[in-house]
SEGU-684052 format. One record per residue (C-alpha): residue in three letters; x, y, z. Coordinates in steps of 0.1 Angstrom, whole numbers, padded with zeros to 4 digits, always signed. Layout:
! SEGU-684052
ALAXYZ/...
! end
This chain:
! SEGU-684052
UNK+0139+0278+0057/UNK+0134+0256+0086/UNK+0120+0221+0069/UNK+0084+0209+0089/UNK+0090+0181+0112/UNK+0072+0146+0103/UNK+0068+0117+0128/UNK+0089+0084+0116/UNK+0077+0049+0126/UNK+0090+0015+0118/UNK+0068-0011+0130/UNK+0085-0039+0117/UNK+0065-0073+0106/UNK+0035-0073+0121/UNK-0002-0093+0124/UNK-0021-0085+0094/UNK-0050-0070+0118/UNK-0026-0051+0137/UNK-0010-0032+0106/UNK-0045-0018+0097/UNK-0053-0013+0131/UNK-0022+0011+0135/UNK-0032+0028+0104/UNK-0067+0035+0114/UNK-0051+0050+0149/UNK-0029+0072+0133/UNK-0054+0086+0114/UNK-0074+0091+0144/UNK-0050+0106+0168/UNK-0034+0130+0136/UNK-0073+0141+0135/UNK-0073+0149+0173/UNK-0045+0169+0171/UNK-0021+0145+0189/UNK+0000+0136+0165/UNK+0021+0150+0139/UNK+0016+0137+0105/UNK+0031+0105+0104/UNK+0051+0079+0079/UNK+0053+0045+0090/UNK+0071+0015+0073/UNK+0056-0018+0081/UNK+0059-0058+0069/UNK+0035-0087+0075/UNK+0039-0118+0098/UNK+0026-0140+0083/UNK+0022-0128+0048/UNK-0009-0117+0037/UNK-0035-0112+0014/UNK-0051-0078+0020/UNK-0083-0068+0002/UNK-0097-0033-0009/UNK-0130-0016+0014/UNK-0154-0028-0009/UNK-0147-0061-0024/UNK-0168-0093-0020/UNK-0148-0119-0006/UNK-0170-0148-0018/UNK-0176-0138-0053/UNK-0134-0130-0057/UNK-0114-0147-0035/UNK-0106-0185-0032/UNK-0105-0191+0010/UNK-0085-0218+0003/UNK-0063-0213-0012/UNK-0054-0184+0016/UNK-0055-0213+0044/UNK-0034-0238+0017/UNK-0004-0214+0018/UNK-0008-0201+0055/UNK-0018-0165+0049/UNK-0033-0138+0067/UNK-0063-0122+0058/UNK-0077-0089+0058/UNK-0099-0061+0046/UNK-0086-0024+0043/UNK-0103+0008+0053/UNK-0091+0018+0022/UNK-0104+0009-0013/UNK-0086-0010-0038/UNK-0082-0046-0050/UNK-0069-0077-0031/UNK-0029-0074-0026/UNK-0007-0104-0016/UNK+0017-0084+0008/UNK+0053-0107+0017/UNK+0083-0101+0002/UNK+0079-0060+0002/UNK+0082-0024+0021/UNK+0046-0013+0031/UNK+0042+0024+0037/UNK+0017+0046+0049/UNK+0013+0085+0048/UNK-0012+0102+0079/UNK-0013+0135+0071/UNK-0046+0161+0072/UNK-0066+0170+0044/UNK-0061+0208+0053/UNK-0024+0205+0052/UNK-0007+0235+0032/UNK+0011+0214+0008/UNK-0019+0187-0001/UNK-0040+0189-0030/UNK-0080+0185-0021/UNK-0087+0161-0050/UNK-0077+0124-0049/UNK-0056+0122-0079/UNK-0033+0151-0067/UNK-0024+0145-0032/UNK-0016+0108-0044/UNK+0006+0125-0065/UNK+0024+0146-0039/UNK+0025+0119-0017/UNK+0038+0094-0039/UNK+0067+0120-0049/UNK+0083+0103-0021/UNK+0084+0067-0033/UNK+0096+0083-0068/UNK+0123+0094-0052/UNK+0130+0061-0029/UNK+0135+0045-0064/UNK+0157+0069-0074/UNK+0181+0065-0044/UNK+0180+0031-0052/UNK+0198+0039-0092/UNK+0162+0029-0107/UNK+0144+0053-0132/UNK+0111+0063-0122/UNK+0083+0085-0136/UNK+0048+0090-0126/UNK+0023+0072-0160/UNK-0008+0098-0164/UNK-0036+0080-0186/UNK-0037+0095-0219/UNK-0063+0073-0236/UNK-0100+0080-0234/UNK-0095+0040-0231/UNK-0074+0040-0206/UNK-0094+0065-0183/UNK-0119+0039-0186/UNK-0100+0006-0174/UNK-0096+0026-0144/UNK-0130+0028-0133/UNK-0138-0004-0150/UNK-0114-0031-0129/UNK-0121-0060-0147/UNK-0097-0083-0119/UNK-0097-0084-0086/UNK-0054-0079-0085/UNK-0044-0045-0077/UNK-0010-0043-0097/UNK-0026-0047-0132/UNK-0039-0016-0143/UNK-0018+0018-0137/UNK-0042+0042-0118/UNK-0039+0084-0118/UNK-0002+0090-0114/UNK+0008+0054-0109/UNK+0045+0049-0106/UNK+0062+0033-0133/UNK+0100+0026-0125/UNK+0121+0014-0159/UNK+0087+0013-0173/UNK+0070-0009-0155/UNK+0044-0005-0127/UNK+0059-0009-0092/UNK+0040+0004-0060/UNK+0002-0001-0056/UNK-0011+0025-0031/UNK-0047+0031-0020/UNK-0062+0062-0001/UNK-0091+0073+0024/UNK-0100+0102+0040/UNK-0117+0100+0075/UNK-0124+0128+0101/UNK-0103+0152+0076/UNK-0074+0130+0072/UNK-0056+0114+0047/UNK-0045+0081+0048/UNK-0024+0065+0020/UNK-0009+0032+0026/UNK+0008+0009-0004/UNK+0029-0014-0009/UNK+0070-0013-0024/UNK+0078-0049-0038/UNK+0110-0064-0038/UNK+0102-0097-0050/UNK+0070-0116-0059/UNK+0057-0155-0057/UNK+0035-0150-0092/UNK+0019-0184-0087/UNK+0008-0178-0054/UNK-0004-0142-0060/UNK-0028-0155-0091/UNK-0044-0188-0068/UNK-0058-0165-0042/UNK-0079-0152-0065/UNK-0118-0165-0084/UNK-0120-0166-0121/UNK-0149-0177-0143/UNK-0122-0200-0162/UNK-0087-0208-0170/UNK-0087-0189-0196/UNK-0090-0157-0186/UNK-0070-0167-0152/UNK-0041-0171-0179/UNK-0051-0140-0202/UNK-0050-0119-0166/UNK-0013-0133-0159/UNK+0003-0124-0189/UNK-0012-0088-0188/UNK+0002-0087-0156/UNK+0036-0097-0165/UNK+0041-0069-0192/UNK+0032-0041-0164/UNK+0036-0052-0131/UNK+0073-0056-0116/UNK+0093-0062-0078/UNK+0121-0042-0074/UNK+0143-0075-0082/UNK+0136-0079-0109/UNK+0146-0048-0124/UNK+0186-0047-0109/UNK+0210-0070-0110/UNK+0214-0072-0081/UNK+0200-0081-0049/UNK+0181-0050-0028/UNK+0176-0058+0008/UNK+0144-0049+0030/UNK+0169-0028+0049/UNK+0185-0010+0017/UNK+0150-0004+0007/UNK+0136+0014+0040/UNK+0168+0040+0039/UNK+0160+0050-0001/UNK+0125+0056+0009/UNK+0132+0068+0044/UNK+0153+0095+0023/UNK+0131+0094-0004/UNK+0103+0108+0016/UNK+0124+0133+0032/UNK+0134+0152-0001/UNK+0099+0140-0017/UNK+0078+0160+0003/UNK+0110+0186+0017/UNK+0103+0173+0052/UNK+0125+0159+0082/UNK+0116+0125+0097/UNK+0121+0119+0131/UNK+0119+0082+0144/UNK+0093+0074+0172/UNK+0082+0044+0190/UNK+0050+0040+0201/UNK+0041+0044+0244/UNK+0026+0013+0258/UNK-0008+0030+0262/UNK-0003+0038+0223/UNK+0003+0000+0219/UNK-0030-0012+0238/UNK-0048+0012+0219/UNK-0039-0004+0182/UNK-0041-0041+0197/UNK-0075-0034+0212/UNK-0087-0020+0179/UNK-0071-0050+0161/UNK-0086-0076+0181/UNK-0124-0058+0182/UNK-0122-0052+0145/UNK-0095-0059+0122/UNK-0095-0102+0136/UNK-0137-0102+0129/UNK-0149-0117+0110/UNK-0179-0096+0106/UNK-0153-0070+0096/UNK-0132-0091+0071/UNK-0163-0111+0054/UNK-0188-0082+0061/UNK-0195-0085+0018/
! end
């Protein structure tokens, strides 16, 4: 049987406003019909601190501390907590909600979407399993986030390679499509990840670190030795091929295509009446 064709982009590092800017167009043109559904690999000049749809930037994040280390900044269409993205493979999935092979709750078609980054690890010599919540407990630190980081709780199907929780993804679905974008870390800067963030005091800055130690994990930390950016995006490249039993085909985008997502990017994604709209 003839495997469906996917659309492949790699976008390289790009603006933090442009990246969700490029997402948002995908989704748009895959819901017109325009496009086929589409995997895209991205990276972030200058590193950035992303946060989720919903969250408050006043009450959670320090400003400051964003401008002290030179970061970008910006809000997601998608929900989620805040996500320092630098040293990592960003992904994201456009495909319609209608699709034969996805799921119409959440919780599934994360799952059959993530089977692809289960299997990028796994080309990469790493063992990794998706972590279902078995607790009554646990259920409830899910829709309970007590910190504003996203890597410190497991959600639904979360994937935990060599034990540990590696890719934070978050999903919307717009106009009958689903978006999923997250984020594959190779290696992390702890201390900066933990100062972008409000807490009522040291304490429990402190108590939040060490929880995040014993569950969150880059790639790097788990091999001995060294997986490039490069190595990365061929596992997951064939990861998502035998993941979802598709064939990728690479595209770059026209120059009217390009327009499009930098218009977008500079109406709504550099705003701030977008970015500090709570």
């Amino acid at each position: 049987m003839e495997k469906e064709v996917w659309r492949f982009i790699d976008s390289g590092n790009c603006s933090p406003a442009f990246n969700m800017a490029l997402d948002e167009a995908l989704l748009e043109w895959h819901s017109e019909g325009k496009i086929p559904p589409t995997i895209r690999f991205y990276g972030w000049n200058p590193p950035t601190l992303s946060i989720g749809y919903f969250q408050k930037v006043e009450k959670e994040i320090d400003m400051e501390a964003v401008k002290k280390y030179g970061l970008g900044f910006v809000r997601r269409p998608t929900g989620g907590r805040g996500v320092l993205h630098d040293q990592e493979l960003t992904y994201s999935v456009i495909v319609s909600e209608a699709h034969p092979n996805m799921p119409q709750t959440v919780t599934e078609a994360y799952r059959v979407i993530s089977q692809g980054i289960l299997e990028g690890f796994r080309f990469l010599g790493l063992d990794a399993y998706f972590a279902v919540p078995k607790t009554e407990e646990e259920k409830a630190d899910l829709k309970n986030p007590r910190s504003a980081v996203c890597f410190d709780a497991p959600s639904w199907y979360e994937l935990v390679v060599e034990g540990r929780k590696v890719a934070g993804s978050a999903q919307t679905r717009q106009k009958g499509v689903i978006l999923q974008h997250g984020s594959i870390l190779l290696d992390l800067d702890e201390e900066m990840l933990f100062s972008l963030f409000k807490y009522p005091n040291e304490r429990v800055k402190e108590r939040l670190r060490q929880n995040f130690k014993n569950k969150a994990v880059a790639m790097n930390e788990l091999t001995d030795r060294k997986i490039t950016i490069d190595e990365a995006k061929e596992a997951f490249f064939k990861g998502f091929e035998k993941g979802l039993n598709i064939q990728l085909e690479r595209y770059e985008l026209t120059d009217d295509e390009l327009a499009y997502v930098q218009q977008l990017a500079k109406n709504k994604y550099e705003t701030d009446e977008w970015n500090f709209k709570r």
